[in-house]
FITOR-909113 format. One record per residue: residue in one letter; x, y, z of N, C-alpha, C, O, CB in turn. Coordinates in steps of 0.2 Angstrom, whole numbers, padded with zeros to 4 digits, always signed. Glycine has a CB too. Layout:
REM residues N
AXYZXYZXYZXYZXYZ...
***
This chain:
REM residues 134
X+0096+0275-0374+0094+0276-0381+0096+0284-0383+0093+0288-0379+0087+0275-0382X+0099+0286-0387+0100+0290-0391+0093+0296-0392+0088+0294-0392+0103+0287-0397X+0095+0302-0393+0091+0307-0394+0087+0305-0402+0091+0303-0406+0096+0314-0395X+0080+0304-0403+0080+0302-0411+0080+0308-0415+0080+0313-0413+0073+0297-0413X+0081+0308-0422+0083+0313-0426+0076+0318-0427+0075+0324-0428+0086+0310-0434X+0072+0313-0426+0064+0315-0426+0060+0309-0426+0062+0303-0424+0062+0319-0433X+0053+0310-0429+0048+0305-0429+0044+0304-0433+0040+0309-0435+0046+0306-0425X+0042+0298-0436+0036+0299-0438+0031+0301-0437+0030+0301-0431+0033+0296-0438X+0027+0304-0439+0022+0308-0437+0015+0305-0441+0011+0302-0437+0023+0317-0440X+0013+0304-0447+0009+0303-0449+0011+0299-0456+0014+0302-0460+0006+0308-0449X+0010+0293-0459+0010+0290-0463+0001+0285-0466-0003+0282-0462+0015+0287-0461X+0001+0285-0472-0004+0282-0475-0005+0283-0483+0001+0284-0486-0008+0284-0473X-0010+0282-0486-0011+0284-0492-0014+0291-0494-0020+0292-0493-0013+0280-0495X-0010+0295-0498-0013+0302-0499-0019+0301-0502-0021+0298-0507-0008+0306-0502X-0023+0305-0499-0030+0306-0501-0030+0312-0509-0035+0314-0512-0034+0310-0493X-0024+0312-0509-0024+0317-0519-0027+0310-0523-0032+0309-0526-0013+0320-0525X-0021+0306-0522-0019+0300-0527-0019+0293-0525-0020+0289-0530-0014+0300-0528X-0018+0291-0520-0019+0286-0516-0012+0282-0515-0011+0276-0514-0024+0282-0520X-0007+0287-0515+0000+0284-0515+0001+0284-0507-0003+0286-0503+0006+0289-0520X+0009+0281-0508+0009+0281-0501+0014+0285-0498+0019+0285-0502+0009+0276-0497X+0016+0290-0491+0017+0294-0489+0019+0294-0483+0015+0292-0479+0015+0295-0490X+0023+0296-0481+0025+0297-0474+0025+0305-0470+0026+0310-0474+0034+0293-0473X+0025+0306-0464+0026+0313-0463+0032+0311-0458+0032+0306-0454+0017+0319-0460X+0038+0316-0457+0043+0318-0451+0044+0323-0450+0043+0328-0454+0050+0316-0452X+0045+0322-0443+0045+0329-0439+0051+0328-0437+0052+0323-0433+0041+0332-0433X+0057+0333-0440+0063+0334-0439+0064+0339-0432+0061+0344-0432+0066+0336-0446X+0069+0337-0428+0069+0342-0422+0073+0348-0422+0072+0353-0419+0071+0338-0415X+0078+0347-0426+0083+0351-0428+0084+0355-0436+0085+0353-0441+0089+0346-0427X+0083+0360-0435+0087+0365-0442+0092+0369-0443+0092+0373-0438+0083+0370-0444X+0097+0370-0448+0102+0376-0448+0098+0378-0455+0102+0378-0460+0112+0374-0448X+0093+0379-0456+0090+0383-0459+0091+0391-0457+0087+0393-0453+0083+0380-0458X+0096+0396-0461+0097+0403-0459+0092+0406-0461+0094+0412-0461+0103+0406-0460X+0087+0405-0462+0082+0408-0464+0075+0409-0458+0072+0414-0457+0081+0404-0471X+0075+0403-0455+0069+0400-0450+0073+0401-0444+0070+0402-0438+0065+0392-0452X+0078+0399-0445+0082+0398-0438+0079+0390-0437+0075+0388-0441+0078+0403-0430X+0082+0386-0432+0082+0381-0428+0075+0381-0425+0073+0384-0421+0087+0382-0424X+0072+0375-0429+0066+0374-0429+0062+0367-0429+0063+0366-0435+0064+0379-0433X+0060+0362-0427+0055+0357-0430+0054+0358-0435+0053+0364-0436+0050+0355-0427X+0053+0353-0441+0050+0354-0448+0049+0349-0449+0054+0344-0448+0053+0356-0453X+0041+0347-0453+0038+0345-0456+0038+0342-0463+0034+0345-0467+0035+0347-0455X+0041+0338-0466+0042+0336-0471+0037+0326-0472+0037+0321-0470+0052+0337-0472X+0034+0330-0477+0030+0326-0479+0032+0324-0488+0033+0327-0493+0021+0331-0478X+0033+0317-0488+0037+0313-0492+0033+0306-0497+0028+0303-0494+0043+0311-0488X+0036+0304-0502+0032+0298-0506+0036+0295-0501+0042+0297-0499+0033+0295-0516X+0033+0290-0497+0039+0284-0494+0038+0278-0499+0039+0273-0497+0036+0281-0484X+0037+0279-0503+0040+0274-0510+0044+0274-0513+0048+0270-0514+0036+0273-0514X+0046+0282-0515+0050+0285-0522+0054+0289-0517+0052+0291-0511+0046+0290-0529X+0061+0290-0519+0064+0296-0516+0063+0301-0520+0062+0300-0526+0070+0296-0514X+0063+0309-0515+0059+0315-0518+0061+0318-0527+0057+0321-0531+0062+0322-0511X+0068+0316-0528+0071+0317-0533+0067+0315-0539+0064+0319-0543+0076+0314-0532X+0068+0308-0538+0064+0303-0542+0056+0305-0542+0052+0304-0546+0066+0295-0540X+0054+0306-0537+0045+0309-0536+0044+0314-0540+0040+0314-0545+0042+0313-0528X+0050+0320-0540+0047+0327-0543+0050+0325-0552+0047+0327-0557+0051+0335-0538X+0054+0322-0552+0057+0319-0561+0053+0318-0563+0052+0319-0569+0062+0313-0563X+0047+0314-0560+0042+0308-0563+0036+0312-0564+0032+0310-0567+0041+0300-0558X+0036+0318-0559+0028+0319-0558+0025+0317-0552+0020+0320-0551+0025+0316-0563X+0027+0311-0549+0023+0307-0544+0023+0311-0538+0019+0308-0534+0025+0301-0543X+0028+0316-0537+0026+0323-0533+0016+0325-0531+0013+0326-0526+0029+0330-0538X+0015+0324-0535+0008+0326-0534+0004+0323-0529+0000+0326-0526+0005+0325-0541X+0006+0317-0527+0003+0313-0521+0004+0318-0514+0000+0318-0509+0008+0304-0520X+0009+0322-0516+0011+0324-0511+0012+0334-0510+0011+0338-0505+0018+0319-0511X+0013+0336-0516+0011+0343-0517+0004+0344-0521+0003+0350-0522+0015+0346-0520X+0001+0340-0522-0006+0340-0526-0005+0344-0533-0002+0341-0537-0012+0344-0521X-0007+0351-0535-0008+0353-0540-0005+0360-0537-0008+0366-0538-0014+0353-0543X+0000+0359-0534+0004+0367-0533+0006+0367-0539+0007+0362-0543+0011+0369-0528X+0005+0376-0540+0008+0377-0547+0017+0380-0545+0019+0385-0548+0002+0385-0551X+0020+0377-0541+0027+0378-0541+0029+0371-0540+0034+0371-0538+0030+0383-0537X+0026+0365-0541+0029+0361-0546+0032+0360-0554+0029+0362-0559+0026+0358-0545X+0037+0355-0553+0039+0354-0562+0032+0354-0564+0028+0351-0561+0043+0346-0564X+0031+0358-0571+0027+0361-0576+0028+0355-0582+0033+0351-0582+0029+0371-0578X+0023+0355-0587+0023+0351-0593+0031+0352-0599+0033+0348-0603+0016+0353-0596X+0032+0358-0596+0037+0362-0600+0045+0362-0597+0050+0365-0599+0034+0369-0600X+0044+0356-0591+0049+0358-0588+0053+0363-0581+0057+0364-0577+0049+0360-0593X+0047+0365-0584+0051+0374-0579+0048+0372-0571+0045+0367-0572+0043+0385-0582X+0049+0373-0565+0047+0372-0558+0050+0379-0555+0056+0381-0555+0050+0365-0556X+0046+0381-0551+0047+0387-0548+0048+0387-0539+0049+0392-0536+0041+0392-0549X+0047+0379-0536+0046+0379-0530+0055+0378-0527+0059+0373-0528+0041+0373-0529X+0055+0384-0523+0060+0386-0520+0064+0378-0517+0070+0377-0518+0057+0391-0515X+0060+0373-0515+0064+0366-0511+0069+0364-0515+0066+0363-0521+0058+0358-0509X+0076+0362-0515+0079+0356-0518+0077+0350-0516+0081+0349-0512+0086+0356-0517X+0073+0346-0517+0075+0341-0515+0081+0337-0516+0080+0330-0515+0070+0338-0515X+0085+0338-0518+0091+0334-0519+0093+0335-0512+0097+0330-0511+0098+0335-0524X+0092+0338-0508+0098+0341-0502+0093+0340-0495+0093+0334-0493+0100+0351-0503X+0088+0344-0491+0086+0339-0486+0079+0335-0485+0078+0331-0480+0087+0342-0480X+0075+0336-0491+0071+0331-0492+0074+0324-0494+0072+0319-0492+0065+0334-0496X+0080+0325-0499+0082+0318-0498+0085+0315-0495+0087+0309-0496+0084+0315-0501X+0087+0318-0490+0093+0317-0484+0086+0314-0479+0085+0308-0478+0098+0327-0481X+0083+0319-0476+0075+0315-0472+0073+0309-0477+0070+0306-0473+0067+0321-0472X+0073+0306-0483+0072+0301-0487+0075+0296-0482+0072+0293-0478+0074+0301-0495X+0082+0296-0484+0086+0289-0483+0088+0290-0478+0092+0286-0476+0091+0288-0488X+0087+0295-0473+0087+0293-0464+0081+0289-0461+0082+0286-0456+0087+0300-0460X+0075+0290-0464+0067+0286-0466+0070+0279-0467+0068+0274-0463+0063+0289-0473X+0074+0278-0473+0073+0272-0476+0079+0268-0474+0080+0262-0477+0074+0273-0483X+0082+0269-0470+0087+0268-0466+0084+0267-0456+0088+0265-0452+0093+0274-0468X+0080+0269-0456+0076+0268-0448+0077+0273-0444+0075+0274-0439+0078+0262-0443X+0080+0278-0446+0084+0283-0441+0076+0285-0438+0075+0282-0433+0090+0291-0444X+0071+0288-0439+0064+0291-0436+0060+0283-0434+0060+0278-0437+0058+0297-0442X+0057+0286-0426+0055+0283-0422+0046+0283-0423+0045+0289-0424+0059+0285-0417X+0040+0281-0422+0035+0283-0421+0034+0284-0412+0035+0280-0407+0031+0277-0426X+0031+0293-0414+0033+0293-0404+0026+0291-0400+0021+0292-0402+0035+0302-0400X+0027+0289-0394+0021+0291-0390+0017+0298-0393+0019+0302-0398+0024+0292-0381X+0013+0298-0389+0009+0307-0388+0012+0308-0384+0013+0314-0385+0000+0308-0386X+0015+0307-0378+0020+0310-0374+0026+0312-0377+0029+0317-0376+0021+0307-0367X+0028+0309-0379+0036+0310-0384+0034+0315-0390+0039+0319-0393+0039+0301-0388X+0028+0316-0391+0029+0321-0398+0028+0328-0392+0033+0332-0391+0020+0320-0406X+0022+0329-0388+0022+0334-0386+0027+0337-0383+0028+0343-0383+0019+0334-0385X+0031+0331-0379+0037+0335-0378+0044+0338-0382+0048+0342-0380+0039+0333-0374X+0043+0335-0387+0048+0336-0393+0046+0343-0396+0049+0346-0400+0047+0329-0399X+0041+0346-0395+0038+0350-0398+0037+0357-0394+0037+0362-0397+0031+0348-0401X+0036+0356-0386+0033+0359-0382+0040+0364-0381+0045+0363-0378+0030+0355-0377X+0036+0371-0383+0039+0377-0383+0044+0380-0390+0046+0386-0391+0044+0375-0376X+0044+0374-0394+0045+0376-0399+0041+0379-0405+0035+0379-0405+0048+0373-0401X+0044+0381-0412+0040+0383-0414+0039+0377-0422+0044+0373-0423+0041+0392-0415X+0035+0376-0426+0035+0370-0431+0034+0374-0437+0032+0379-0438+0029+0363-0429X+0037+0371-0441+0037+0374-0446+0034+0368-0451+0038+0364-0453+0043+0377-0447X+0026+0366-0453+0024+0361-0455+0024+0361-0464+0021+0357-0469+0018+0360-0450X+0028+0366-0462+0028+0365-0474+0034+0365-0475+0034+0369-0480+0025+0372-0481X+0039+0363-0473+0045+0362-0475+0045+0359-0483+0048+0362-0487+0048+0358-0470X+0042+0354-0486+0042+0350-0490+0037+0347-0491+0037+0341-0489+0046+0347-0489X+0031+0348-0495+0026+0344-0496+0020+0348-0492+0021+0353-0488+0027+0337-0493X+0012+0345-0494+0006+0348-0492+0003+0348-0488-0002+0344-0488+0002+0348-0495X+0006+0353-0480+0002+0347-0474-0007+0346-0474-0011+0344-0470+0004+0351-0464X-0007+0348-0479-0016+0350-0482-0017+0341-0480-0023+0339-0478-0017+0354-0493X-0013+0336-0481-0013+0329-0483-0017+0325-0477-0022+0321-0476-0005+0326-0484X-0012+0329-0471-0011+0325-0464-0017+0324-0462-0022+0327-0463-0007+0329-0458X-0015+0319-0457-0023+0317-0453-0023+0324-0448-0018+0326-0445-0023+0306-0448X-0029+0327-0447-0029+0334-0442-0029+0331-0436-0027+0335-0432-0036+0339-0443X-0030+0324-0433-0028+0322-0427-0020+0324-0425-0019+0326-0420-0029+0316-0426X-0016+0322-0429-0010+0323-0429-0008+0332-0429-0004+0335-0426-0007+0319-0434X-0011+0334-0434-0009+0341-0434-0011+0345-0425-0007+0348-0421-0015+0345-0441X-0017+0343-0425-0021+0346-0420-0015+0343-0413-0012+0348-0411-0030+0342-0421X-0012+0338-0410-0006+0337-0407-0002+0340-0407+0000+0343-0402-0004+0332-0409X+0003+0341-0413+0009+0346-0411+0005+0352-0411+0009+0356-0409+0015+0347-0417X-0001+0356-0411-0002+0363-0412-0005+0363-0404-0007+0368-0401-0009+0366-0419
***
């Protein structure tokens, strides 16, 4: 079997709104900013991110950051999601992430460093799972 792109990490309904949500832990970054790192992108697994943040229905998932789309339009949060939160969307929605053992996350993780805000409020996650990769 092939390397997986990453993993499920945590899915359910967000405790903001009651929508539903998936969390992936991507293993790989060319992020020049972080470097090459695991990341944590927490997503509507209903809507893709695009369509989440157009609609508003972001909030299941960023709650009431104030760098979300504003009533007026304006959004200050640095993420495109056109680019790799919807790229992590339709690699989701398409099966590419796997749900791992607890032996497969920790070794996917072990020695690196995670970076668990890539996209979305890991504030959401179940702390068993947080508490695992940390």
């Amino acid at each position: 079997m092939a390397k997986p792109l990453g993993f499920i990490i945590d899915q359910g309904l967000s405790p903001i709104d009651g929508s539903p949500y998936v969390a992936i832990l991507t293993l790989k970054s060319s992020n020049r900013k972080t470097g090459n790192m695991a990341q944590v992108w927490i997503l509507r697994s209903d809507l893709n991110p695009v369509e989440a943040m157009s609609s508003g229905q972001d909030r299941s998932i960023c709650g009431d950051c104030p760098h979300r789309k504003q009533d007026d339009g304006s959004r200050s949060c640095y993420v495109n999601v056109g680019q790799a939160p919807l790229s992590v969307f339709k690699s989701f929605k398409r099966g590419r992430y796997v749900s791992p053992t607890s032996e497969q996350l920790k070794a996917a993780v072990a020695g690196h460093r995670v970076r668990f805000g890539a996209y979305g409020d890991p504030a959401i996650l179940h702390e068993s799972v947080v508490s695992e990769i940390i």
